[in-house]
N, C-alpha and C positions, 0 to 999 in steps of 0.2 A: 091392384098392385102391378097390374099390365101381366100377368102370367094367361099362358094359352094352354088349353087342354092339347095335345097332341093322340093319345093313344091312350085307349083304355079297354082293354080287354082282360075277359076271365078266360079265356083258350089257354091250353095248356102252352108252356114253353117249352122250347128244345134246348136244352142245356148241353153245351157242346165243351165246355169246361168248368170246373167247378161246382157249385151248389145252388140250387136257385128254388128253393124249400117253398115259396110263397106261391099263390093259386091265380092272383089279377096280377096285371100292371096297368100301373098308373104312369107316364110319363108326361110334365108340362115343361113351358119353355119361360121364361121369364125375362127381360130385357136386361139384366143385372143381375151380381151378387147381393146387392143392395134390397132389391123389389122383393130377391127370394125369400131373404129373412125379414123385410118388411110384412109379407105374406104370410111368416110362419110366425112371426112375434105379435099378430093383429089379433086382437081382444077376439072378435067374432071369429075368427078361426080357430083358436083356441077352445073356443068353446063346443064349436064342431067337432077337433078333434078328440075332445072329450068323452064323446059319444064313439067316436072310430078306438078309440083304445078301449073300452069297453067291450066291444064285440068284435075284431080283428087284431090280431098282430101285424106289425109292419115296419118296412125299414126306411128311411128317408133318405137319400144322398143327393148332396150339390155336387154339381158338375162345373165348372170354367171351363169357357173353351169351346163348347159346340155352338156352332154357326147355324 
């Protein structure tokens, strides 16, 4: 669906506002709004995340707008 890994680490983060409770980040980049939820509505990912909700908590958010 043309999405690019950018950033994946478990290192701790520096929270400099707010709450940020979770231990990795995952950050990808995607060519669209379109491809994102192409991505996340795709039978085979679902089925991966299947397995990621099983053993992880986690929060997902689209972004518009970064270049």
């Amino acid at each position: 669906h043309g999405g690019e890994l950018l950033v994946t680490s478990s290192k701790d983060v520096e929270v400099i506002e707010g709450d940020w409770a979770l231990g990795r980040t995952v950050l990808m980049r995607f060519p669209d709004l379109h491809a994102a939820h192409a991505w996340h509505d795709d039978p085979d990912y679902k089925e991966l995340a299947a397995h990621r909700h099983a053993s992880a908590q986690a929060n997902l958010v689209l972004v518009e707008g970064i270049a």
